[in-house]
N, C-alpha and C positions, 0 to 999 in steps of 0.2 A: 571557818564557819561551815557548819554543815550547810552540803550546797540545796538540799529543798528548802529552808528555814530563808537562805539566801536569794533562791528563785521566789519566793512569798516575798522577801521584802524588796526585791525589785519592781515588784508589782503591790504595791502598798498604795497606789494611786486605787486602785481597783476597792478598796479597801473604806476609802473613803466617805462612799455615797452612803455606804451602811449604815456610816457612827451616826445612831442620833439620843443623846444620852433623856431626851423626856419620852423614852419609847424602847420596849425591850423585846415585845414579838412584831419582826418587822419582816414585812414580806416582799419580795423583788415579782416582778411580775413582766413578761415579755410574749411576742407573738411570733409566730414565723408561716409563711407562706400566704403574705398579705397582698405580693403581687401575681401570684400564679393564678395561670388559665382555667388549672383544673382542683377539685379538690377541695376540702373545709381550709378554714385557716385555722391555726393551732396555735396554742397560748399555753405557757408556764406560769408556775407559781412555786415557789421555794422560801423558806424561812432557814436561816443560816444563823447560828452562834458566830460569834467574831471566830472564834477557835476554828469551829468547822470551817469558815473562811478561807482561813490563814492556810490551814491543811489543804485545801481544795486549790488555792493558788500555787502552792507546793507543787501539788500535782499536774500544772501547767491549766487550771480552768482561766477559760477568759473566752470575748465574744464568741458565739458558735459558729460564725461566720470566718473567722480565722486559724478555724481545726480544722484537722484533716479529719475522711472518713474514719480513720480508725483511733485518733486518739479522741474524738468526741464519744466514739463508743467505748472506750474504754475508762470515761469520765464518768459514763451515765451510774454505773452502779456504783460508784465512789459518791458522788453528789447525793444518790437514795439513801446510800447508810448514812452519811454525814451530818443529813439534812433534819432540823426538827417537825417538820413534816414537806411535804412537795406535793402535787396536785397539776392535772391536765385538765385542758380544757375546749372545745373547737364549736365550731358553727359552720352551718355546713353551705355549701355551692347554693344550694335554695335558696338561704337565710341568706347568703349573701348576695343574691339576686333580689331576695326580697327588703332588704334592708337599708341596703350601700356595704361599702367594704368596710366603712371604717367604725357603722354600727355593729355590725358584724364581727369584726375585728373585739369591742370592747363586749360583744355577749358572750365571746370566746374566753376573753380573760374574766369574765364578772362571774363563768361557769368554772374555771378554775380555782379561783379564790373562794368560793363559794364551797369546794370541797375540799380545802384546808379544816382539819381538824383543831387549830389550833386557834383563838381570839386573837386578833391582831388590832394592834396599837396605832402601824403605821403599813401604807400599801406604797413601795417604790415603783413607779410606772415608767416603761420604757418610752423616751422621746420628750415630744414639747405638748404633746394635748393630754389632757387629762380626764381620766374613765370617768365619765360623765353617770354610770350607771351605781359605782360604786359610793356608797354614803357615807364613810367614813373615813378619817383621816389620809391624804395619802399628798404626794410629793411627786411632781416631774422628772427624771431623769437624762439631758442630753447626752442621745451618746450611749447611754445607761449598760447596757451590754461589754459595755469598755469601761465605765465608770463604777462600775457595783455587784460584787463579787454574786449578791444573790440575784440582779439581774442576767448574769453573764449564766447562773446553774440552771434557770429557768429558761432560759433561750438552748441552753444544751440538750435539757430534756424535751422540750419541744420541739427542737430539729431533727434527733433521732427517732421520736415518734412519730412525726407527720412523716418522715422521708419511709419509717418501714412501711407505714401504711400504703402509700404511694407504691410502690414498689411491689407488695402484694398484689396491688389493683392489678401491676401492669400488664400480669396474666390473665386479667379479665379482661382487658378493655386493650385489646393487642393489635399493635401496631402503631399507636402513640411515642411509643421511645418514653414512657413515664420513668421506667429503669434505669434513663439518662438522664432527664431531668425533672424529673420529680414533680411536673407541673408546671414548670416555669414556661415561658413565651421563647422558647429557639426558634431558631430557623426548621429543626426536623419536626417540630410540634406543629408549627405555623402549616407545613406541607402536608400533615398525616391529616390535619382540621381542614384543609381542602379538599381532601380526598377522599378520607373517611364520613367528616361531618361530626358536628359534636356528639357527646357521650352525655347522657344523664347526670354525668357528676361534671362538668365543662362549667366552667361560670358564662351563661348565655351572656351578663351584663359587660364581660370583659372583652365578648368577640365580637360587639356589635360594629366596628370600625371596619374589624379583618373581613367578615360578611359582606359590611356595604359597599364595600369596592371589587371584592372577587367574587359575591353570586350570595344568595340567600342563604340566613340563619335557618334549618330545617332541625 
């Protein structure tokens, strides 16, 4: 057997979530950096032929949480050509101070779906709640980044994009280790947020805890 045809059908589970035969533009839709200190949260959106699928799991796609840096980036521009359209989306540190995270979270994804080109039948949503903003058809997914090939492309391109953007920052806003972790809650973030004091793009709503115990949110 030829072995990519072989690596796609050992991941045929991934495959799954997709089929839904009363629905043919069907969009995966996922977020990434819903628990970081700093930063928008960012959301995918991807629409996938079974074909492009099958190709894309070939190519080793699956959660973005289980690539490495370099073969996530080397997915991305596979997933764009493949893809019958794909679309970014984010909300930023305010919005999510001024929202919650998890409203924040779904204006993120409602702003990517929203700039699909393409009329969609069915919206796969990552997890167990469901886009309370979006008004049309759509489906829960547990797991979904693991379970559904166009969840798993949109979680791809939303990791590669939040994480360059982050990373750009990190020469603005130096001394954070953003370059390290991209926003997330470490130990070296935790100490540079002592030290330095938050930044304009900081989620004030996330460090209210870290503040009340070691000295004022400023």
């Amino acid at each position: 057997m030829n072995p990519r045809i072989h690596a796609a059908a050992a991941a045929a589970p991934l495959l799954q979530a997709d089929m839904d035969p009363s629905a043919e533009s069907i969009a995966g839709v996922d977020e990434v950096g819903r628990g970081c200190w700093f930063g928008p949260v960012f959301a995918g959106a991807v629409v996938l032929t079974e074909v492009a699928a099958v190709e894309l799991l070939a190519e080793g796609l699956t959660d973005s949480k289980a690539l490495t840096v370099r073969r996530r980036a080397r997915l991305v521009p596979l997933i764009e050509d493949a893809a019958t359209a794909w679309a970014l989306g984010q909300a930023s540190a305010r919005e999510i101070d001024a929202l919650g995270i998890r409203s924040a979270t779904e204006l993120s994804m409602l702003r990517a779906l929203q700039r699909l080109p393409t009329p969609l039948e069915l919206v796969l949503v990552d997890g167990v709640l469901p886009l309370r903003l979006w008004m049309g058809p759509q489906r829960t997914v547990v797991r979904g980044d693991s379970q559904c090939a166009a969840i798993a492309a949109a979680s791809v391109l939303a990791k590669q994009a939040r994480d360059g953007l982050i990373k750009r920052l990190a020469s603005r806003f130096y001394g954070y280790g953003l370059e390290r972790h991209v926003g997330y809650g470490t130990a070296i973030h935790r100490r540079a947020l002592l030290d330095l004091g938050p930044t304009a793009l900081h989620r004030r709503s996330f460090l209210t805890k870290l503040f009340a115990v070691n000295g004022s949110l400023t």
